[in-house]
Steps between C-alpha positions, in 0.01 A plus 500: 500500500367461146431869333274488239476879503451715174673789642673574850337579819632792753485453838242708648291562836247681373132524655210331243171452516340170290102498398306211370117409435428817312594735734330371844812389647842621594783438702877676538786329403826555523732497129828352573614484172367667129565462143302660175366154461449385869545522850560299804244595828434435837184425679368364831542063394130473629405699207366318226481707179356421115720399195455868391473823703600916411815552723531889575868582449596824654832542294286566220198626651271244250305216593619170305324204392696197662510108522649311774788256368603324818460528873737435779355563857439860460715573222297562184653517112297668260498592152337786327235467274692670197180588268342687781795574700370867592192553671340774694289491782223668626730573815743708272238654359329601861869594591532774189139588538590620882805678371308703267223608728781641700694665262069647422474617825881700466423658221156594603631653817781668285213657278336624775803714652560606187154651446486664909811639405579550120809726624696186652455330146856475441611390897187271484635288180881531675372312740285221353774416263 
């Protein structure tokens, strides 16, 4: 097999997720292998994706701008976009937001022992921490 690859890919089987069309579509994937400048994926061969898509990479929790390089059956080789080669989504955003609202909802219920009871201060904090 011919390697034209800029650096080396690791064998991986790692979960993925790839969207297209601004956002409106999405499908999983599966990453069998992963480099800093590409990746090789698997998808169902009755898929038919775009030239470009953002391929969610778990490894490094980002979202990456992609371009499919060849296709064999369901095998898939990518390479990564390199001038926008990390990208948030709104997903990771929601993700964070929900994490936050709980970590709220701790504190606020941490507040409000502390204030029924400003004797357990100490025991209180103990606890939380």
């Amino acid at each position: 097999m011919n390697e034209n690859r800029i650096t080396e890919r690791t064998r991986t089987f790692l979960k993925g997720r790839i969207e297209y069309g601004n956002g409106q579509a999405s499908i999983e994937c599966l990453i069998r292998d992963l480099s800093e400048s590409g990746a090789r994926i698997a998808v169902s061969e009755s898929v038919t994706l775009p030239d470009h898509f953002r391929l969610f990479v778990p490894k490094t929790n980002r979202w990456i701008s992609a371009q499919s390089r060849w296709r064999r059956g369901n095998l898939i080789g990518v390479s990564f976009d390199t001038e926008i080669a990390e990208v948030s989504s709104a997903a990771d955003g929601e993700a964070k937001m929900r994490e936050l609202e709980a970590e709220v909802k701790r504190l606020r219920l941490l507040l409000e022992d502390i204030r029924n009871d400003p004797t357990r201060i100490q025991v209180l904090l103990d606890k939380a921490i």
